[in-house]
C-alpha positions, 0 to 999 in steps of 0.5 A: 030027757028034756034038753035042759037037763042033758045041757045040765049034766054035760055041764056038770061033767066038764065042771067035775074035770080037775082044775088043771084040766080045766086051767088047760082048757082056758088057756086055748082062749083069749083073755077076753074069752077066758074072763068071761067063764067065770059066769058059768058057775061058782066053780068057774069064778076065779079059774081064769086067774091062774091060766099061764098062757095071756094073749091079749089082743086089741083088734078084739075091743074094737080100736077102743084103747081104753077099754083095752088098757083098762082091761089089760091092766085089771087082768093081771091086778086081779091075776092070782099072783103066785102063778108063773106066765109060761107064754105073754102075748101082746098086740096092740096098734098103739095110740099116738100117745107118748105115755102108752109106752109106760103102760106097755112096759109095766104089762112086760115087767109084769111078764118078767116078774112072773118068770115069762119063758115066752114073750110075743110083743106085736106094737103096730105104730110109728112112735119109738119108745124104750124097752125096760132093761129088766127084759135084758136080764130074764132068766126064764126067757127061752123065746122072745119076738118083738114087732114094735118101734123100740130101742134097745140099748141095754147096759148088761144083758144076761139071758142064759136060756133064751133059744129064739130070738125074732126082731122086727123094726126095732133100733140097735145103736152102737154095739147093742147087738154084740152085747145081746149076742155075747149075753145070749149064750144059749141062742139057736135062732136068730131073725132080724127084719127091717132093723137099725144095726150098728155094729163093729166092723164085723160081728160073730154068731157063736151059738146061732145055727138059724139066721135070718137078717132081711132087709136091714139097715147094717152101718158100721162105727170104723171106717171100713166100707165092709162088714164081716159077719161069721158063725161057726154053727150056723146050719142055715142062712136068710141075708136079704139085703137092704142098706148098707155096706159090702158084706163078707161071709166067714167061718160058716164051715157047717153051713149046708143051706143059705138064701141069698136075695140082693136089691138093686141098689148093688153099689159097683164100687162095694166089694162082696165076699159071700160065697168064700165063706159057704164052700160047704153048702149044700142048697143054695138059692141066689136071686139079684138084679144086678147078678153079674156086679155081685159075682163076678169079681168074686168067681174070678179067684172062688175055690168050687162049692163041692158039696151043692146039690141044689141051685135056685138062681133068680135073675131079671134076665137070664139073657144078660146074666147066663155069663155069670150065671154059667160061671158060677155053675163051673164052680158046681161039679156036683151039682144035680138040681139047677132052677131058673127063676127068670123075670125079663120082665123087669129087666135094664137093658134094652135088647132083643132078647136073641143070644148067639150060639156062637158066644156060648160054646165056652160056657157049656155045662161040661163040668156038671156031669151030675146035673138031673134036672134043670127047671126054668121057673116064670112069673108069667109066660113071655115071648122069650121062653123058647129062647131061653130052653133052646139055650139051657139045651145048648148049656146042657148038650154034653150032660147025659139024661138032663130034663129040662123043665118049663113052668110057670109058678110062684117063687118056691121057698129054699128047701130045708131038706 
């Protein structure tokens, strides 16, 4: 048999295969990809116009954007239009255009009008521009990620399904973000990363069992110089945090993993209330610079963290902050994992690097009989290593069977489990 026949009948085979077979098949590609089957034989023409999966992309058309406008907007013109969009995907650099924003927003209402459960929109650009409030009243959403330079400042917001919420960049002013929490009675997970956040005093997540708030700027209407964040079912945490005021945790009573990361910036004068609000937790990693300023007013009157297990402490120099560090561990009894991230190396006070046995006796680690392992974790080797195991060795001389470990790698990720 020649090969153009075999060619022919394999064709034929997979032109015999139901049309929602097929349907399912061109929804692994692109748009652009998928448009292009109907050149294969009449009984491909028109199958690309019921796929419910769309991604759009613009790297693939080569920085041209009006090729990709024109094409974006002739997709779903031409798109048979009694057939819903499951998932929306949009990434696109946007031009230094005001008036791209118009035509962004018509491709969203598109989505919205054809009962979109998931919409990805990825706008890479500095211009800021307005979501339609139409977004904020989907019925059908169940996920929704939004990367892009927009305000979201909706009248009403009623988005009865929708379970993952993922924002980055975009500008909440007023109570927008108390509104998008009220209106979302189903949410579960919830990620905010370099965002503008006005809020309230404080502000409740009553559904949400995943959050993450990374590097935002958090401002407050009232006066107070403190933000009082709780969620009852919240399971695990990410606060990474970036501008703003102190911030105290609350009724987070089911919270069994939490990740906290504080900048430099740490003001003296804030007065932090983080670890009062997660006595529950079970892993807990905790990295600053400015450790000693974060915990120490609050390890003076911190009731202890029974249920941790697991520690992951990341300081600038274990040398400066063992005081704080050792305090903190007091508050562990049960603690059977303790892991060092040490990076002297960027560290603010000019010393030696030498620690006196005699100051350490009343930091010994008596109170964590549970304690397995302790590993200390580097960037780099550095010329304090030695000195640092000869410390978590004198930390350690009253626990029975404790290994410590010296390693260096790159930052391991809090685990979920």
């Amino acid at each position: 048999m020649d090969t153009k026949k075999m060619r022919a009948e394999n064709s034929d085979m997979i032109s015999n295969l139901p049309d929602s077979l097929l349907i399912e098949i061109l929804s692994e590609l692109d748009a652009w990809e998928a448009v292009q089957t109907c050149i294969l034989s009449k009984r491909w023409r028109s199958l690309w116009t019921f796929v419910p999966y769309l991604y759009f992309d613009f790297a693939d058309f080569g920085d041209d954007a009006e090729l990709f406008n024109n094409f974006v907007s002739s997709f779903l013109r031409l798109r048979d239009d009694s057939t819903d969009v499951r998932t929306f995907t949009l990434r696109y650099s946007v031009p230094h255009d005001a008036g791209i924003f118009d035509l962004v927003n018509a491709w969203i209402l598109y989505a919205l009008n054809h009962k979109v459960k998931n919409l990805a929109v990825d706008l890479f650009g500095k211009q800021c521009g307005r979501l339609p409030d139409s977004l904020f009243n989907c019925a059908s959403l169940k996920c929704l990620h939004l990367n892009c330079y927009y305000q979201i400042e909706p009248d009403i917001v009623c988005l009865p399904n929708l379970r993952f919420l993922c924002l980055y960049g975009v500008y909440m002013p007023n109570d927008s973000m108390q509104k998008i929490i009220l209106g979302c009675p189903s949410l579960k997970t919830l990620s905010m990363h370099r965002c503008f956040i006005m809020m309230m005093s404080g502000i409740s997540f009553q559904t949400v069992d995943s959050l993450t708030i990374e590097n935002c700027d958090l401002y407050s209407h009232s006066d107070s110089p403190t933000i009082d964040i709780s969620a009852p079912c919240l399971k695990y945490i990410k606060f990474v945090k970036g501008w703003g005021p102190s911030i105290t945790f609350k009724d987070m009573s089911k919270l069994t993993h939490a990740m906290l990361i504080m900048s430099t910036d740490v003001e003296k004068d804030n007065d932090y209330h983080l670890l009062s609000g997660i006595l529950g937790v079970e892993t807990l990693a905790i990295g600053s610079n400015c450790l000693k300023e974060l915990l120490t007013g609050e390890l003076q009157k911190c009731r202890q963290l029974q249920k941790l297990k697991f520690i992951l402490l990341g300081v600038c120099c274990m040398h400066c902050d063992f005081g704080t560090c050792a305090m903190l561990l007091q508050c562990c009894p049960n603690l059977e994992r303790l892991c060092l991230i040490h990076t002297e190396e960027f560290c603010r006070v000019d010393h030696s690097g030498e620690v006196k046995s005699e100051n350490l006796e009343e930091i010994e680690g008596t109170s964590c009989r549970n304690l397995k392992l302790v590993e200390i974790l580097l960037h780099r080797s550095h010329h304090s290593v030695q000195q640092l195991e000869q410390l978590m060795l004198h930390w350690t001389k009253k626990i029975r069977g404790v290994q410590i470990k010296v390693s260096e790698c790159k930052f391991e990720p809090l685990p979920t489990s």
